[in-house]
mmCIF file of the N, C-alpha and C atoms, coordinates in Angstrom:
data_MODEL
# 
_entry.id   MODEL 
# 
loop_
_atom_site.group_PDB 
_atom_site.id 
_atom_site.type_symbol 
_atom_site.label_atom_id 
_atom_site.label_alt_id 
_atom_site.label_comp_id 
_atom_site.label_asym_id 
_atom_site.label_entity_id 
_atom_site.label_seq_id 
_atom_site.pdbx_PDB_ins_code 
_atom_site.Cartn_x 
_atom_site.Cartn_y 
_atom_site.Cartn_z 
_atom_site.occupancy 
_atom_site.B_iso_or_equiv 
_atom_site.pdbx_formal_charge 
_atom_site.auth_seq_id 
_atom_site.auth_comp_id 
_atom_site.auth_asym_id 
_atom_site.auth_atom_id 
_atom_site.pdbx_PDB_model_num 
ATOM 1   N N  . UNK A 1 1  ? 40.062 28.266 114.146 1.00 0.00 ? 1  UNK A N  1 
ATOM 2   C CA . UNK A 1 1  ? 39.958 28.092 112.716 1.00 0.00 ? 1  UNK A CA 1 
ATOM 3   C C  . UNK A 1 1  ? 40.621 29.302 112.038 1.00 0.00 ? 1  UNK A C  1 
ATOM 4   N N  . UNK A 1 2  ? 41.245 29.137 111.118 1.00 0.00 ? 2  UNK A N  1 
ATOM 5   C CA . UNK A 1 2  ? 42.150 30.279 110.368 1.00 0.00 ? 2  UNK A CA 1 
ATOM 6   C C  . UNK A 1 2  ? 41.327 30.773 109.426 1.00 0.00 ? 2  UNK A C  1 
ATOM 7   N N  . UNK A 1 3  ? 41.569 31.951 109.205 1.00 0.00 ? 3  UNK A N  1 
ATOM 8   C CA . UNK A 1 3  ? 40.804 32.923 107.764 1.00 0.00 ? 3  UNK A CA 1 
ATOM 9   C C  . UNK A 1 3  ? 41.007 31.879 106.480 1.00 0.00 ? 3  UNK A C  1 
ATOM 10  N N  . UNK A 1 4  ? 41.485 31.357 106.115 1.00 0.00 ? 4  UNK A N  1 
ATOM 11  C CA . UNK A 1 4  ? 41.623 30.247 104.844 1.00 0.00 ? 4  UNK A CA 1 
ATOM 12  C C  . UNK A 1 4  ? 40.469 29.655 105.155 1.00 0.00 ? 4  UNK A C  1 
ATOM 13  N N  . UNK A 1 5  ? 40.424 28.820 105.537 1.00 0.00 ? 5  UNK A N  1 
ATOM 14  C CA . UNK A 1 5  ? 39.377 27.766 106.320 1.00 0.00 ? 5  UNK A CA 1 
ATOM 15  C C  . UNK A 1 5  ? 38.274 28.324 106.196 1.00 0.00 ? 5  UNK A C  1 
ATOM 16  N N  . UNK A 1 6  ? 38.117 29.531 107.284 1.00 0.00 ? 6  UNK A N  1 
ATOM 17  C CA . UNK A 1 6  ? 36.656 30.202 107.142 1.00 0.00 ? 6  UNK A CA 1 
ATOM 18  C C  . UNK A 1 6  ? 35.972 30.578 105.836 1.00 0.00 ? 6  UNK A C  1 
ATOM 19  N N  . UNK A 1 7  ? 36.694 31.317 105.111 1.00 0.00 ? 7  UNK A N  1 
ATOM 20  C CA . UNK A 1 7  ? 36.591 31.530 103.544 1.00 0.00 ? 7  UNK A CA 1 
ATOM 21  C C  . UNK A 1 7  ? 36.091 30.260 102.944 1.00 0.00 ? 7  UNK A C  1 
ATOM 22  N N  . UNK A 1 8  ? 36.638 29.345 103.014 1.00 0.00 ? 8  UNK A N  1 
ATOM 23  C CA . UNK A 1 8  ? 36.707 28.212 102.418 1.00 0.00 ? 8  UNK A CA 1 
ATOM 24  C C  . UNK A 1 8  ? 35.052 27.403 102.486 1.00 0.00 ? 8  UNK A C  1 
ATOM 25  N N  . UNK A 1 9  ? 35.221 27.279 104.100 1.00 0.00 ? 9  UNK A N  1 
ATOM 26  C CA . UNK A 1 9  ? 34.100 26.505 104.364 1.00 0.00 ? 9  UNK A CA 1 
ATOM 27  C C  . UNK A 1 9  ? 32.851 27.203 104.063 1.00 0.00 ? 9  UNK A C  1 
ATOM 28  N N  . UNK A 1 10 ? 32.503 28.071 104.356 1.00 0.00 ? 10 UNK A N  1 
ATOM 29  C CA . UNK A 1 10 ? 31.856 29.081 104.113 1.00 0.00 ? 10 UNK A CA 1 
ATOM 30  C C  . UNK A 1 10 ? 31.232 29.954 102.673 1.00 0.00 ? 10 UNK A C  1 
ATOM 31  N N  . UNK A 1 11 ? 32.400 29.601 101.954 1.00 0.00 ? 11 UNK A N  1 
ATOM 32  C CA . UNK A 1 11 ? 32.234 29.810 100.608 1.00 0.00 ? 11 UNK A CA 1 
ATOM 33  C C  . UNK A 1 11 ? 32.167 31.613 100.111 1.00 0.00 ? 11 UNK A C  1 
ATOM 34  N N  . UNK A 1 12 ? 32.748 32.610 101.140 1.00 0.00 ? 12 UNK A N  1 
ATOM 35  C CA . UNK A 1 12 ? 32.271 33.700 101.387 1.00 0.00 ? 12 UNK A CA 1 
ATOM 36  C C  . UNK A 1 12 ? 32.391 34.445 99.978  1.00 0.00 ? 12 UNK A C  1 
ATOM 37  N N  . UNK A 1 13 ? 31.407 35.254 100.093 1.00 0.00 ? 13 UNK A N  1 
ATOM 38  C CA . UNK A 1 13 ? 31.215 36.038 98.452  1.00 0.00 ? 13 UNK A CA 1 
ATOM 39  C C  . UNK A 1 13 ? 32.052 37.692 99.146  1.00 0.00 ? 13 UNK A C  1 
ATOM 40  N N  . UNK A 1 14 ? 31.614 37.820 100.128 1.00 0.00 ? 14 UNK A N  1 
ATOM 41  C CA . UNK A 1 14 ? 32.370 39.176 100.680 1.00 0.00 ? 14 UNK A CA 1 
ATOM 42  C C  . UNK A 1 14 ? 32.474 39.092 101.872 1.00 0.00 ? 14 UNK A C  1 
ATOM 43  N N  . UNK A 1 15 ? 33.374 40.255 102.616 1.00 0.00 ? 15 UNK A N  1 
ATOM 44  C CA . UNK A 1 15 ? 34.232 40.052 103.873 1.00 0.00 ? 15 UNK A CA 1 
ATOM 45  C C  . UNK A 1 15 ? 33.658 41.585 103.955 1.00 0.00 ? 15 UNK A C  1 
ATOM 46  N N  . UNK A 1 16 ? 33.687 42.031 105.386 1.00 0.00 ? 16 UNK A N  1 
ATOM 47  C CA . UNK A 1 16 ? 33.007 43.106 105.947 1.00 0.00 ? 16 UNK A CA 1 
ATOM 48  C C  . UNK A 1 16 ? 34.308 43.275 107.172 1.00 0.00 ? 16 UNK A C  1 
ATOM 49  N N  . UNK A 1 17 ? 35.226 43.843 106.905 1.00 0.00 ? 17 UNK A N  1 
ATOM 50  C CA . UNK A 1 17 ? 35.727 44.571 108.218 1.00 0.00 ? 17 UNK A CA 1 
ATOM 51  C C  . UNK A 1 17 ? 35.411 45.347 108.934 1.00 0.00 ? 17 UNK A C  1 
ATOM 52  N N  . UNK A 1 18 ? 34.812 44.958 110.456 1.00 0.00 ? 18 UNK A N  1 
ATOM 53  C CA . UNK A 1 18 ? 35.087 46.125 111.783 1.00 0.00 ? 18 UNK A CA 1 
ATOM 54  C C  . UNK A 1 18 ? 35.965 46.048 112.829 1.00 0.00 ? 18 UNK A C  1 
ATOM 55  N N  . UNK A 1 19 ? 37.219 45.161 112.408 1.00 0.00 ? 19 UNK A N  1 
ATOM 56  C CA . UNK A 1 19 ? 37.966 44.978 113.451 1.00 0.00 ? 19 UNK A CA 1 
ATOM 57  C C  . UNK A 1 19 ? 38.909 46.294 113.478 1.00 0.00 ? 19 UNK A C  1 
ATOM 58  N N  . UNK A 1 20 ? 39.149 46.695 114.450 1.00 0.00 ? 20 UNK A N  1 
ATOM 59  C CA . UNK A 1 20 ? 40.186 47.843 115.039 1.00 0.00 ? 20 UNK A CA 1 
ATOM 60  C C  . UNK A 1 20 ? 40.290 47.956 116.337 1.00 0.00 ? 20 UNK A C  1 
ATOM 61  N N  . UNK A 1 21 ? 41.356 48.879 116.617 1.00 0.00 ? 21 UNK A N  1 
ATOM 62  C CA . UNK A 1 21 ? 41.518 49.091 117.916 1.00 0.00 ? 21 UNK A CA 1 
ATOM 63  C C  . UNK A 1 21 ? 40.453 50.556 117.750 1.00 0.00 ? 21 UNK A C  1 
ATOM 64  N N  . UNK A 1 22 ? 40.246 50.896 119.164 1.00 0.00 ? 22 UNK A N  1 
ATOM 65  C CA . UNK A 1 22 ? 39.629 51.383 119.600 1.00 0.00 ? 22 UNK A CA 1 
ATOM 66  C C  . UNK A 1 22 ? 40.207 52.665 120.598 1.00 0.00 ? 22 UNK A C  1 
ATOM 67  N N  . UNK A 1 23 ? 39.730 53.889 120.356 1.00 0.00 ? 23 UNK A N  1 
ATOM 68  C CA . UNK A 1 23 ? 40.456 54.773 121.263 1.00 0.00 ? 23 UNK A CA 1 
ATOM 69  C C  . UNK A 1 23 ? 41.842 55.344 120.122 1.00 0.00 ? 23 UNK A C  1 
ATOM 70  N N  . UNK A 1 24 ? 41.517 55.602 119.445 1.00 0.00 ? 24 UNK A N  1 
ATOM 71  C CA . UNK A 1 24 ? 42.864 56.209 118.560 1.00 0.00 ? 24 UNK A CA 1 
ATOM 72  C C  . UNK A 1 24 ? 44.082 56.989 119.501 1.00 0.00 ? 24 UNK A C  1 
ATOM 73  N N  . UNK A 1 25 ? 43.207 57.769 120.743 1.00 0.00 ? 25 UNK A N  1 
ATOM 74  C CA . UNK A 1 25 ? 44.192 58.414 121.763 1.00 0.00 ? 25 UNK A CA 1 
ATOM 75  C C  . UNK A 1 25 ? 45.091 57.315 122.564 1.00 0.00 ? 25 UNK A C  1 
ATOM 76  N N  . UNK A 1 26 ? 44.744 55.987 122.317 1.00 0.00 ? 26 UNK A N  1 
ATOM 77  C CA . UNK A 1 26 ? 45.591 55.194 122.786 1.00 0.00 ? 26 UNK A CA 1 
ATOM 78  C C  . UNK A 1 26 ? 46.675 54.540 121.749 1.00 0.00 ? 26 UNK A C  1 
ATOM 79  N N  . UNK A 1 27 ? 46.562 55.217 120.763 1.00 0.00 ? 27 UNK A N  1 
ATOM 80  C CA . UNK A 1 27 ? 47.663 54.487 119.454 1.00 0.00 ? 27 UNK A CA 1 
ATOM 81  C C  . UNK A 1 27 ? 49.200 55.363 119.729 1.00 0.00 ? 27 UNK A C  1 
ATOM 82  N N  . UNK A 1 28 ? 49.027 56.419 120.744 1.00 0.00 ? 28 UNK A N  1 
ATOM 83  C CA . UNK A 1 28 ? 50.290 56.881 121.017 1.00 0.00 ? 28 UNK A CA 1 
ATOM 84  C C  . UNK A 1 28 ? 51.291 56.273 122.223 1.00 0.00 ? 28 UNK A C  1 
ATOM 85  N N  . UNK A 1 29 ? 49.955 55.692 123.005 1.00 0.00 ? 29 UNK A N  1 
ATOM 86  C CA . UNK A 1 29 ? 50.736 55.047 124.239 1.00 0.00 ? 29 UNK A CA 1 
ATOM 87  C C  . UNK A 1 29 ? 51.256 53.324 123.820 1.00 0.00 ? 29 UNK A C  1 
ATOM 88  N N  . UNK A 1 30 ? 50.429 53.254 122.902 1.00 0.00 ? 30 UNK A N  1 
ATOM 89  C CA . UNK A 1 30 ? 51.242 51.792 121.793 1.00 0.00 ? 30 UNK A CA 1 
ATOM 90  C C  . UNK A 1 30 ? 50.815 51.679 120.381 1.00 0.00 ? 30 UNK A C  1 
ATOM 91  N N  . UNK A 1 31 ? 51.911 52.298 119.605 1.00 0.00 ? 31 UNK A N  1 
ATOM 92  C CA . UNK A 1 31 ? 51.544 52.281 118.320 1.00 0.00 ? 31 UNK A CA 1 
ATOM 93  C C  . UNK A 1 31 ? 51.985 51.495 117.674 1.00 0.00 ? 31 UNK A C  1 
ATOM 94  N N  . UNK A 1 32 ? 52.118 50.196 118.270 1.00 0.00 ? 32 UNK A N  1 
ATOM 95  C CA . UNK A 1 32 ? 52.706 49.002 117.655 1.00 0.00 ? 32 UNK A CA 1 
ATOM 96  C C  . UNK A 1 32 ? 51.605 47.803 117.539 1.00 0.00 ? 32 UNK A C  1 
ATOM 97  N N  . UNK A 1 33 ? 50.548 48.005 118.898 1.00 0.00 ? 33 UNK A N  1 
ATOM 98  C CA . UNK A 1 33 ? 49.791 47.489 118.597 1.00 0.00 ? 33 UNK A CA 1 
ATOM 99  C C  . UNK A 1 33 ? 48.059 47.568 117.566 1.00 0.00 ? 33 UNK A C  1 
ATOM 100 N N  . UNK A 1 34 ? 48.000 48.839 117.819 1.00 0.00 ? 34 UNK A N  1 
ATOM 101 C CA . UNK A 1 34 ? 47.536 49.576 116.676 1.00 0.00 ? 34 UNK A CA 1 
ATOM 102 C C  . UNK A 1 34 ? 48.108 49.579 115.014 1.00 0.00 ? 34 UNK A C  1 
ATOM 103 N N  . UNK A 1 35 ? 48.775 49.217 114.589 1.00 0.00 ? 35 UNK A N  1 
ATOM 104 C CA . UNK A 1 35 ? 49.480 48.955 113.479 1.00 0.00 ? 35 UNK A CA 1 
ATOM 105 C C  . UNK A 1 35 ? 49.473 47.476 113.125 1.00 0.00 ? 35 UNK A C  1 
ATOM 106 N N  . UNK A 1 36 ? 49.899 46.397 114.374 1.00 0.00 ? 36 UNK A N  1 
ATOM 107 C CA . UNK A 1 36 ? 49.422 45.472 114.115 1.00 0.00 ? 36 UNK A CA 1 
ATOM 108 C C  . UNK A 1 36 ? 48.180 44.993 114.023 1.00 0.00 ? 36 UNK A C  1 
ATOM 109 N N  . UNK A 1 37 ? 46.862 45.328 114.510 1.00 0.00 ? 37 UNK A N  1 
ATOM 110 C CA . UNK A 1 37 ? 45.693 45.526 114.506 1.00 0.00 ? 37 UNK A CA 1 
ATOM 111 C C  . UNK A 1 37 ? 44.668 45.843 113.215 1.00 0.00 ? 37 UNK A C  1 
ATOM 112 N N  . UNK A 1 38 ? 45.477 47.175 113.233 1.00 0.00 ? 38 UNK A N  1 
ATOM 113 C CA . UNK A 1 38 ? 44.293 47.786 112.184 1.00 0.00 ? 38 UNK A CA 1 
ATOM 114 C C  . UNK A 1 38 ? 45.135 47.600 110.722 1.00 0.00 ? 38 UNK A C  1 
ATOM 115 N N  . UNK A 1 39 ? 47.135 47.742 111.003 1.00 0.00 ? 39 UNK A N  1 
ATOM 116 C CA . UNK A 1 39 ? 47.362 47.601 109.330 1.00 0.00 ? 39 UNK A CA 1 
ATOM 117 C C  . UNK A 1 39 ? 47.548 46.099 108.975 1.00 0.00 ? 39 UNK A C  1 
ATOM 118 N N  . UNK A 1 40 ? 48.076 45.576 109.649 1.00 0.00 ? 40 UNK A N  1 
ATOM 119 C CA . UNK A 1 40 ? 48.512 44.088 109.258 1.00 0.00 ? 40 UNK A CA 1 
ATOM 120 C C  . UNK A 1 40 ? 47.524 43.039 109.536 1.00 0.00 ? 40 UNK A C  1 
ATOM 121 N N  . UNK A 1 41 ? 46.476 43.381 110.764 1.00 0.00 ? 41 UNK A N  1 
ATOM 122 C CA . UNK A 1 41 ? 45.060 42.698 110.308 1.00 0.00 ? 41 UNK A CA 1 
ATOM 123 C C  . UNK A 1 41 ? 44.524 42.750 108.938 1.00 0.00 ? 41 UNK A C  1 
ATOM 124 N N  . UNK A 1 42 ? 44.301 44.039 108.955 1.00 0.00 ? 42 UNK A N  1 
ATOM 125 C CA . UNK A 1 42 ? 43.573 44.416 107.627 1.00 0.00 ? 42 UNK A CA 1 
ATOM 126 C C  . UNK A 1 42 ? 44.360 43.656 106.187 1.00 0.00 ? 42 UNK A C  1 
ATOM 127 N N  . UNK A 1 43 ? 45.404 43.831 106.456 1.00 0.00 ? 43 UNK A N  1 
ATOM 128 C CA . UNK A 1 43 ? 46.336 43.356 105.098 1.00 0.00 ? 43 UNK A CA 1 
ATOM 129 C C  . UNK A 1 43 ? 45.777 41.724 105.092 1.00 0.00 ? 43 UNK A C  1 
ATOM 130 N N  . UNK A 1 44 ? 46.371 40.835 106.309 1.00 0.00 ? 44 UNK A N  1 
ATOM 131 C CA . UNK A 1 44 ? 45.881 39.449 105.823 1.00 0.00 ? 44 UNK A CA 1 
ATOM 132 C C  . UNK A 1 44 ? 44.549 39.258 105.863 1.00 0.00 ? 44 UNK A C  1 
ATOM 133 N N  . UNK A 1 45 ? 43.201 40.270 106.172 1.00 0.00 ? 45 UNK A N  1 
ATOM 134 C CA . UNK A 1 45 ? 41.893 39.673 105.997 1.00 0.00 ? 45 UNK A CA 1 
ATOM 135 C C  . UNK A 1 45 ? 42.275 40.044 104.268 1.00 0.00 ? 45 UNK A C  1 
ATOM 136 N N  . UNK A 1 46 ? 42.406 40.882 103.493 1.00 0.00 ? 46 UNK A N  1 
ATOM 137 C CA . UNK A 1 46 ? 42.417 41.139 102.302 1.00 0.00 ? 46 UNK A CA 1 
ATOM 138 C C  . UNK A 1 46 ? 43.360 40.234 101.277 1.00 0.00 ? 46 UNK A C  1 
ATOM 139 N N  . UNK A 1 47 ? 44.297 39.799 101.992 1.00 0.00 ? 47 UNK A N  1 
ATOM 140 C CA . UNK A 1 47 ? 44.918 38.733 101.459 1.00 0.00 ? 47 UNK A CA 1 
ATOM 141 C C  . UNK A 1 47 ? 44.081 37.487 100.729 1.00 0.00 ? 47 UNK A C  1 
ATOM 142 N N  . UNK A 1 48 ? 43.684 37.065 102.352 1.00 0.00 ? 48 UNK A N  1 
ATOM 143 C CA . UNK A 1 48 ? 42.942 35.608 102.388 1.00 0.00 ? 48 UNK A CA 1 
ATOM 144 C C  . UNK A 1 48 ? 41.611 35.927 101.510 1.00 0.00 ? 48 UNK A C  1 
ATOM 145 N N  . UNK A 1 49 ? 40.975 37.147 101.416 1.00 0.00 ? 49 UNK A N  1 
ATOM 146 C CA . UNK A 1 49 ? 39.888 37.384 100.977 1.00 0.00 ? 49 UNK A CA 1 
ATOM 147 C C  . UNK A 1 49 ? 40.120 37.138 99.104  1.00 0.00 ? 49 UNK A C  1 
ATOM 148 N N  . UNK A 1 50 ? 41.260 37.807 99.240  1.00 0.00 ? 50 UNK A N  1 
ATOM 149 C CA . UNK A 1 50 ? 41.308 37.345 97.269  1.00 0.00 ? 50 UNK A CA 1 
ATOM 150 C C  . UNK A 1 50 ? 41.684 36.168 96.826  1.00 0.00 ? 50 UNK A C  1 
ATOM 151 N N  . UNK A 1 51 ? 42.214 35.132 97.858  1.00 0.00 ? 51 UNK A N  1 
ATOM 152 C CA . UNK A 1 51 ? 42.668 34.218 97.518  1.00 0.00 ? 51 UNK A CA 1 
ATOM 153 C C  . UNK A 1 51 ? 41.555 33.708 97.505  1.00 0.00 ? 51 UNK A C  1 
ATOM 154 N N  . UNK A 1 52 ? 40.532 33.673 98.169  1.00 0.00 ? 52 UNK A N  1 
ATOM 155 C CA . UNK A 1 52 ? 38.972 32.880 98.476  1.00 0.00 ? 52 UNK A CA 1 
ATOM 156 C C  . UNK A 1 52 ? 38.595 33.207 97.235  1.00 0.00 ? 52 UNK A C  1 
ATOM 157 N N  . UNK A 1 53 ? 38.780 34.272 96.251  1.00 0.00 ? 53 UNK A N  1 
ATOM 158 C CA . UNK A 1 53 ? 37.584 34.722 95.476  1.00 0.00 ? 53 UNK A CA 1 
ATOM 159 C C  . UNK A 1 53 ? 36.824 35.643 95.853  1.00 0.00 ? 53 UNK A C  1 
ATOM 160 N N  . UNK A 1 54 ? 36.721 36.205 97.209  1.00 0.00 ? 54 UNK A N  1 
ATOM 161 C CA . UNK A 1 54 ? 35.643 37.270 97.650  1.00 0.00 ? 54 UNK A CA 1 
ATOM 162 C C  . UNK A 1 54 ? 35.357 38.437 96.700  1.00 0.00 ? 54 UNK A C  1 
ATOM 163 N N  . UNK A 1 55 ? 34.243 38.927 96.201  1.00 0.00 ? 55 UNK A N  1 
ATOM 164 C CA . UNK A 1 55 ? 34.203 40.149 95.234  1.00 0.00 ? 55 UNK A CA 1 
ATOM 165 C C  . UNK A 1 55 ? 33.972 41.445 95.703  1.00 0.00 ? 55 UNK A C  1 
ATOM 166 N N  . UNK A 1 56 ? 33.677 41.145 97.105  1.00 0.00 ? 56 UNK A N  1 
ATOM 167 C CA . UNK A 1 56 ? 32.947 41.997 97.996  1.00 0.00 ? 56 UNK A CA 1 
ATOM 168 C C  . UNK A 1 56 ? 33.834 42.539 99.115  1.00 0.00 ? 56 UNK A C  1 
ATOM 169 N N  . UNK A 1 57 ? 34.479 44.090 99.378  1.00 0.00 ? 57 UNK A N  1 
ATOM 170 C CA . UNK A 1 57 ? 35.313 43.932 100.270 1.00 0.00 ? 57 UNK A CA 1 
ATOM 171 C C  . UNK A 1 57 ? 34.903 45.365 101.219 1.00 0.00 ? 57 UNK A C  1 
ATOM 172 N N  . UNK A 1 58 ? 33.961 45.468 102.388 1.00 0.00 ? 58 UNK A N  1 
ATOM 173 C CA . UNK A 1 58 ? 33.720 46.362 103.011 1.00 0.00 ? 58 UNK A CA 1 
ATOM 174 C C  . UNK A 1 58 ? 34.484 46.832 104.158 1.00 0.00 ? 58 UNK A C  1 
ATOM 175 N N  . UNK A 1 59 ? 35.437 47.662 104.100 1.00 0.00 ? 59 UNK A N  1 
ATOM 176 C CA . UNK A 1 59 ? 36.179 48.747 105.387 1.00 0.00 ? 59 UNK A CA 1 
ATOM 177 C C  . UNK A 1 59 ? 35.680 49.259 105.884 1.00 0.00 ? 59 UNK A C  1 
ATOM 178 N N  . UNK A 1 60 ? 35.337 49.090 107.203 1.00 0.00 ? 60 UNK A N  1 
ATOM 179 C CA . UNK A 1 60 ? 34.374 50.497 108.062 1.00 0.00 ? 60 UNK A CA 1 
ATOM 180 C C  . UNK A 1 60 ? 35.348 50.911 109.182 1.00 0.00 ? 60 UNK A C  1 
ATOM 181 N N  . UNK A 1 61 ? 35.175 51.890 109.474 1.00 0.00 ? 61 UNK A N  1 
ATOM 182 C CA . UNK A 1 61 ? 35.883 52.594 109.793 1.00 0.00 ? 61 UNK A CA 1 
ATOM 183 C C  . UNK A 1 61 ? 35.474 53.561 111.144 1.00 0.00 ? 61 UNK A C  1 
ATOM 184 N N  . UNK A 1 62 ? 36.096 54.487 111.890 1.00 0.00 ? 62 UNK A N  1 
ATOM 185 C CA . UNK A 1 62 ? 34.782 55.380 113.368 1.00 0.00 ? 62 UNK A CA 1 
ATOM 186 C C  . UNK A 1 62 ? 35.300 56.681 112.190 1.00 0.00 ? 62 UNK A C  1 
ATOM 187 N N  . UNK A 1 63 ? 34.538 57.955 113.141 1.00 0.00 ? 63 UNK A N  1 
ATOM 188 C CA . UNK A 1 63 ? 34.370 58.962 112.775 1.00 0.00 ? 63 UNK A CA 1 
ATOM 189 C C  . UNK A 1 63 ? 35.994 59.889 112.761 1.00 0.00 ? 63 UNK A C  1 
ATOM 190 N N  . UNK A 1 64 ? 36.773 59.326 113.873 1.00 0.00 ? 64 UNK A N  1 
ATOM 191 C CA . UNK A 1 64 ? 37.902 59.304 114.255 1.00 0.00 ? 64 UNK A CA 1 
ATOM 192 C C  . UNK A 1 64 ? 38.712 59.704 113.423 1.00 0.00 ? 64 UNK A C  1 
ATOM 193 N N  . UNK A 1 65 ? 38.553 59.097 112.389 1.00 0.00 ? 65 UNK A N  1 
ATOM 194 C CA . UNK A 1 65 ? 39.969 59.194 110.951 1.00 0.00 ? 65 UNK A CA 1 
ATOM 195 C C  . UNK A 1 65 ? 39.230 60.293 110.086 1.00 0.00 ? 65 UNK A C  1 
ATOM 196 N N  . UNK A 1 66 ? 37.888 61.145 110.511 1.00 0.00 ? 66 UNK A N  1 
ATOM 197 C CA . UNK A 1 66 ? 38.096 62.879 109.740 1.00 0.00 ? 66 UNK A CA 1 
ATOM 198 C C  . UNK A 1 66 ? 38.568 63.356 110.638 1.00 0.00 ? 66 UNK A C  1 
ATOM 199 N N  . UNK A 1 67 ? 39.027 63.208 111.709 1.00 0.00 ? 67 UNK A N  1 
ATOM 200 C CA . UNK A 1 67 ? 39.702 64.394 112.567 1.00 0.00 ? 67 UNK A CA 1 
ATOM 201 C C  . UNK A 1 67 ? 38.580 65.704 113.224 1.00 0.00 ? 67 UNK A C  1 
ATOM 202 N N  . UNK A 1 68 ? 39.179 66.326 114.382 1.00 0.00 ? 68 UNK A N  1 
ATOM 203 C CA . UNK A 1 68 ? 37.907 66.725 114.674 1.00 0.00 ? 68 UNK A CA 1 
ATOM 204 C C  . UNK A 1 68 ? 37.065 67.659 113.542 1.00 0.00 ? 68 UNK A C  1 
ATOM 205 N N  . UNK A 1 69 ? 35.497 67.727 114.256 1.00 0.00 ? 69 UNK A N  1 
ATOM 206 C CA . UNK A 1 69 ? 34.755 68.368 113.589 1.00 0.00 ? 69 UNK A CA 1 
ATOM 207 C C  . UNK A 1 69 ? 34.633 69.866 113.916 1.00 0.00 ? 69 UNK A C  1 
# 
């Protein structure tokens, strides 16, 4: 079933992203798939999400992207 559809049937008021890759130390050994993943996932859940109407749009994210502590 495609993100349209789901939205659709569903009637969703908001969308909650946790999809990513995992292991950021592995975005050097393929940073193509990491990009497709985390940027161009992200782009068409946010797409499909405004086209639905969603008002609600949650990014989560790991600890990863402050860099170390």
């Amino acid at each position: 079933m495609t993100l349209e559809k789901v939205f659709k049937q569903y009637r969703a008021e908001v969308a909650i992203n946790c999809a990513a890759e995992t292991h950021v130390d592995r975005s050097i050994l393929d940073p193509g798939g990491f990009a497709r993943t985390d940027v161009l996932g992200t782009a068409v859940l946010l797409e499909q999400a405004r086209k639905a109407g969603v008002t609600r749009f949650l990014q989560v994210s790991t600890d990863e992207v402050y860099g170390s502590l």
